[in-house]
N, C-alpha and C positions, 0 to 999 in steps of 0.2 A: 594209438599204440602200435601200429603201423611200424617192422622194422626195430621193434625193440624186444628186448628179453626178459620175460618178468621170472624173480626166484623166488622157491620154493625151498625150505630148508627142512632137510630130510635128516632126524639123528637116527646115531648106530649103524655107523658108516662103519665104524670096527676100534681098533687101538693101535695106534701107533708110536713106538717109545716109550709107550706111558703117556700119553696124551689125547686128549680128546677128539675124535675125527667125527665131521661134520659133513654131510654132500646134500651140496648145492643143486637143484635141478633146474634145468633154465630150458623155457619155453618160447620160442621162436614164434611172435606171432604173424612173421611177415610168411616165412618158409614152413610155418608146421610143422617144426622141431625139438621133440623134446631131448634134453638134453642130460648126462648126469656128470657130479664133478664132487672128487669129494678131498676135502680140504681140511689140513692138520695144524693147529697149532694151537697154544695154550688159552688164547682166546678166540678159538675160529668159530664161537659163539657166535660172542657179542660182532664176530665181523662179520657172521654170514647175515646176523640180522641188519646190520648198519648198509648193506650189500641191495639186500630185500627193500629197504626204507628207500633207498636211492633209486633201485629199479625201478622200483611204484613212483617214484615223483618223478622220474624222467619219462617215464611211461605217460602219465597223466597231463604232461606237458607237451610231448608227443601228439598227444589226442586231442590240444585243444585247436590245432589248426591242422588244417587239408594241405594235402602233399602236392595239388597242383592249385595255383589259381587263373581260374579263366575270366577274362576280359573278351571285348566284342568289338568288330571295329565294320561300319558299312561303309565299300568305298565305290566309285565308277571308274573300277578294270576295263571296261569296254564303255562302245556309245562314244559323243563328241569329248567330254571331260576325259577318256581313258587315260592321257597322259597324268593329269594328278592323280588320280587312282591309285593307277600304277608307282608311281612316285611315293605314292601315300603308301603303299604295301611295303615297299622297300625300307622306309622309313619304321616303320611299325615293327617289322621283322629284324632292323639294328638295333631298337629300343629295347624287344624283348631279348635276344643275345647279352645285350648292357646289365641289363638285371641280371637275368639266371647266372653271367659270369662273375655279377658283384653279391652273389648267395642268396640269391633272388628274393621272395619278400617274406619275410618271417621265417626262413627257412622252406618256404616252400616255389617249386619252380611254378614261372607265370610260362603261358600257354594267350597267345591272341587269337583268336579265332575270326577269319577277314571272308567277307563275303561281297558279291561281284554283284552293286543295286542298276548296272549297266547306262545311267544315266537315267533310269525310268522311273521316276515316286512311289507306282503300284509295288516295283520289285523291292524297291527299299523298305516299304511297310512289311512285304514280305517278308523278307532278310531279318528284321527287328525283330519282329514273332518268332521266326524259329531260333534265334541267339536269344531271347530270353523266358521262351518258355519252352525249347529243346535241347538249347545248349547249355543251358541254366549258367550264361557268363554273369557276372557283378554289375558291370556297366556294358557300357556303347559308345565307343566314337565313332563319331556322323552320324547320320547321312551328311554328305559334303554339299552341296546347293540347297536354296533355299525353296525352291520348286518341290525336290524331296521331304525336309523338313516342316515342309508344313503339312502334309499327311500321314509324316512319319513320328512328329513329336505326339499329337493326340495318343498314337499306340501305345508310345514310351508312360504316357499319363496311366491308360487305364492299367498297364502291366504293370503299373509300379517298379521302372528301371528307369536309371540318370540317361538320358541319350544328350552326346554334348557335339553338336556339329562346326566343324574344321572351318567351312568358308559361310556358311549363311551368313549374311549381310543385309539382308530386307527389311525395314524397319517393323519391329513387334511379333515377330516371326515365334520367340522365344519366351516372350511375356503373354502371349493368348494360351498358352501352353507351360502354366507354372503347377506344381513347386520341381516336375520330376525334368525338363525341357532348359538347357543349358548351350550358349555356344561363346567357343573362345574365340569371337569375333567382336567390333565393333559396328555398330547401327551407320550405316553409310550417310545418312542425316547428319549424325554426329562429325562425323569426317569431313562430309561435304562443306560446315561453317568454316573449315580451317582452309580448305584444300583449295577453295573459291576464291577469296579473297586475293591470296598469296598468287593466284592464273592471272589476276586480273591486271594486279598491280607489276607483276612480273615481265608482262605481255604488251600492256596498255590495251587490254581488252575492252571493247566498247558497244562489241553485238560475237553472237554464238551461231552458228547451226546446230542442230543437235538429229542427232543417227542411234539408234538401239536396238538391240534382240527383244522383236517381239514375244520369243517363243522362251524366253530365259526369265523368271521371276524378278529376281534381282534388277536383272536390266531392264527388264520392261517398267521398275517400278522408278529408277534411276530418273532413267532416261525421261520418263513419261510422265514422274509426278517431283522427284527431289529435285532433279538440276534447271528445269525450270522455272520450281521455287524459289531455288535459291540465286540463278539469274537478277533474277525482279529484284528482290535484296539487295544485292549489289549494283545494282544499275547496270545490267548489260542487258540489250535487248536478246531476244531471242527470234530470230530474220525468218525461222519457219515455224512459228507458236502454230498457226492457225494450217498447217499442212502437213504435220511430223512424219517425218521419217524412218524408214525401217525396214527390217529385213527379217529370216528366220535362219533360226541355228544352223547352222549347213549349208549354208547358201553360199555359194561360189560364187557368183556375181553379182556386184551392188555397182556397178558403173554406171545406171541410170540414176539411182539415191545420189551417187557422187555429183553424177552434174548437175543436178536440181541445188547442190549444195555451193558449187563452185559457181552457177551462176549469180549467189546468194551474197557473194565477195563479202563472207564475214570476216573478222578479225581473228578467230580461232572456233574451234570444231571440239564439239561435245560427242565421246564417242562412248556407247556405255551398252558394253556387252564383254566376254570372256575374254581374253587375250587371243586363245587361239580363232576367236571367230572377229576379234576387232581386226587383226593382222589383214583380213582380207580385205576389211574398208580405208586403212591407211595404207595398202600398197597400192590403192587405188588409186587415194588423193596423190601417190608419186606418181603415177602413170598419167595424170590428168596435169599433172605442174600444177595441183594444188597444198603450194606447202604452210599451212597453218597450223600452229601451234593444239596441239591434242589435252582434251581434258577428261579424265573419269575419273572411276572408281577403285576400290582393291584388285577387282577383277582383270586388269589391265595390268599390276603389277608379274611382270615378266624379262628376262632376258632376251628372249626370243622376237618379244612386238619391238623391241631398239634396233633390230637387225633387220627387218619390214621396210623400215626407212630412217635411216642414222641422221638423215638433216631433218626430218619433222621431230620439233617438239614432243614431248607428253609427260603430261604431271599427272598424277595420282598418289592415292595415302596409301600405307603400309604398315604391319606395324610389326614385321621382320623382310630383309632382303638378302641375298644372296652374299653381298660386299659390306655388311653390315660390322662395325668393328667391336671389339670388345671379346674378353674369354669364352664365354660358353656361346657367342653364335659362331666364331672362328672356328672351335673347336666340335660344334657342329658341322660345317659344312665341309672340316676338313674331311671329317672320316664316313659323312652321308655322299658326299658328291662323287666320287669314287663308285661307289656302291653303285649311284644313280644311272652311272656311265656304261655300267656293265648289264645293267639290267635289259634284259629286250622289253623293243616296243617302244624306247624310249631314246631322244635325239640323243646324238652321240658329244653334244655341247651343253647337255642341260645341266641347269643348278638349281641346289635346293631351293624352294619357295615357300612364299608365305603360309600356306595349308600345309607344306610339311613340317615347318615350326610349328605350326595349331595344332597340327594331331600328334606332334612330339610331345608337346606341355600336355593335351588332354590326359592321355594314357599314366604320363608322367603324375600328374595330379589324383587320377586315380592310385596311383601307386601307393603316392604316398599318403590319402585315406587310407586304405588298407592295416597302411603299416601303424597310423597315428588315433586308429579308430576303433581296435578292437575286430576290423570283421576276422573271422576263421578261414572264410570259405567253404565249408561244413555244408550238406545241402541241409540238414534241419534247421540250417541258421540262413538263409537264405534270404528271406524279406525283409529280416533286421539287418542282413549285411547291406542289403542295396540301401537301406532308409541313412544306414550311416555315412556309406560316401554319400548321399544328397545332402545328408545337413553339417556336410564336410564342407562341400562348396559351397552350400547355398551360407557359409559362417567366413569365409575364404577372403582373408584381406591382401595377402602378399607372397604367394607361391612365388619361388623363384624361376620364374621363366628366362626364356632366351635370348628377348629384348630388355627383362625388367620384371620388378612386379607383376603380379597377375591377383584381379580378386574377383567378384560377381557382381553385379547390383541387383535389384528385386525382379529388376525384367529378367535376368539369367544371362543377360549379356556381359560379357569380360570389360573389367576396369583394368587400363593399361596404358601405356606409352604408346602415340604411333606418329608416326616422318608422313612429313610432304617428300615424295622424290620428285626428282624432274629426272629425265632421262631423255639424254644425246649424245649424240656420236658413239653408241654404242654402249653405255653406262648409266645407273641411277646414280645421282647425288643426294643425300638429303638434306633439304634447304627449311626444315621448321618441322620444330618437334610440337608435341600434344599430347594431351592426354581426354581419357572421357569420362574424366570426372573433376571434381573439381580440385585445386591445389592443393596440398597437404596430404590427402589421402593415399593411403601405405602405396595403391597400386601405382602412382605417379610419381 
């Protein structure tokens, strides 16, 4: 009742003309206002009642939802990831502008509340505790890595909050950690049966090297356990099975890993760690005159690794990019990249990327539980609100996201569209679409 005026109808206000007078008293329950008004006419009865009937049902309607709601969002502002982060903040703070300008949700304004897990797992479990049992937000987007998420989803279980992460990618990451543990990604597995193939035949690949982040989940598990696998599958040897190669996040220098590789004269190069730390082993292999054709994972999709070295190769999956056509990713990047550009901390050429599309749809999807679910945002409704957006998504066939459908499968993993790109001379193409699930289903 916040904000509204309940009436009180007070007779023997006096006479006026011969007519009945009526005063109204109306109660301010935002400002602690009482008010008096007193009102003449030959039924200012029956109006001041019909007045009173209205106020009390707007009032009661008034009360049944919270004048702000808050959502959660854990991102890495600092640390080696800070430019997604960063980017991801950016992102988060157009989205919530978007709502509260479109009459935000139920009538009530959203509020994101973004906290800095600096690249560290410990800080992200941190970060999740106090966003949902100090800031009492509805949900969580991210933790962003999968490093994070994996000690950060158990929290999300015993708290009883949805935490839905932007980039994790490590296979089962999400499904060890059901029914509250959700990411709008796909299982690199998944991707890797599409992405492999399409390198091979592309290329006329016939043997790999392969390079990864020891120190990154994701890539360590890429690198170390999927693209191996999926090597053998398709018949490409792998020249350093029995010696793998590697390096750690931060590491300025792999010119020794490069030439153990280049003495290796495979046909192309498996490279499977972040973008901004793969950059530093493909401008190697340019410094070396070793130009073979690059293969990874989401991790790798960037504008930035094409500029590293415009005549090497590299294919990887995605499943939104920067050049991506169609109305709502256009009309995203028209009015996020802008934004991107101005933000400090951030290269003065960057474009939106695939995690800032994921934690656009999360938040976005959260929204629209809110709106289709019945929560208030109410703190006495609090555990019922979070159980509703879980069995929002965890029910979710076709959200309209920004490449496409979006829906969940039982691992919590996102059912969606995603592209082989190659990327040269400066630009992705995408040369084969996919989905990760099977035909027909809404998300495809």
């Amino acid at each position: 009742m916040i904000g509204m005026r309940d009436a009180l109808v007070e007779p023997g206000c006096g006479k006026s003309s011969g007519r009945d007078a009526v005063a109204v008293m109306t109660l301010d329950f935002a400002g602690g206002n009482l008010g008096r008004t007193c009102v003449t006419s030959n039924s200012s009865k029956a109006f001041c009642l019909a007045g009173l009937g209205l106020a009390l049902m707007l009032g009661t309607t008034s009360a049944s939802f919270a004048q702000e709601i808050v959502l959660g969002a854990v991102v890495p502002s600092s640390g080696p990831f800070a430019e997604w982060g960063r980017a991801n903040t950016t992102t988060l703070q157009m989205l919530e502008k978007q709502v509260n300008s479109g009459g935000g949700i139920n009538g009530a304004k959203l509020r994101i509340a973004i906290l800095d897990d600096a690249t560290k797992p410990a800080q992200a479990t941190n970060d999740l505790r106090k966003l949902a049992g100090d800031d009492k937000v509805l949900a969580v987007a991210g933790p962003l890595t999968s490093s994070a998420a994996e000690v950060t989803f158990p929290v999300a279980n015993e708290m009883k909050i949805v935490s839905t992460s932007q980039a994790s990618s490590k296979p089962g990451v999400a499904k060890l950690n059901r029914p509250w543990a959700f990411r709008n990604t796909i299982d690199e597995g998944v991707l890797g049966r599409t992405t492999v193939p399409y390198y091979k035949k592309a290329f006329n690949i016939k043997s790999v090297a392969i390079i990864f982040d020891s120190k990154d989940a994701t890539a360590a598990t890429v690198g170390g356990k999927i693209m191996p696998g999926l090597m053998k599958e398709n018949d490409i040897e792998v020249l350093n099975a029995s010696d793998p190669l590697s390096f750690n996040t931060g590491d300025l220098d792999v010119s020794a890993q490069v030439t153990k590789m280049k003495a290796l004269n495979p046909d192309g190069v498996v490279v499977s760690a972040d973008y901004s730390q793969a950059v530093t082993v493909i401008r190697e292999m340019k410094r070396q005159g070793m130009i073979k054709p690059v293969v990874g994972s989401t991790q790798l999709i960037s504008s930035a690794i094409l500029k590293a070295a415009p005549e090497i190769p590299i294919v990887a999956p995605a499943t939104f990019y920067a050049t991506m056509k169609g109305e709502k990713p256009e009309a995203f990047v028209n009015e996020l990249q802008p934004l991107l550009r101005k933000t400090s901390g951030l290269p003065p050429e960057i474009e939106p990327s695939m995690y800032d599309a994921n934690i656009y749809e999360i938040v976005s999807i959260y929204v629209d539980a809110i709106k289709a679910s019945g929560v208030t945002g109410k703190p006495e409704d609090l555990e019922a609100d979070r159980t509703k957006i879980r069995d929002y998504m965890a029910k979710l066939t076709s959200f309209p996201g920004l490449g496409g459908p979006i829906g969940f499968n039982e691992d919590g993993d996102a059912v969606k569209a995603f592209y082989i790109l190659q990327g040269e001379n400066g630009a992705w193409q995408s040369k084969v679409r996919g989905c990760s699930a099977a035909l027909g289903h809404p998300g495809c």
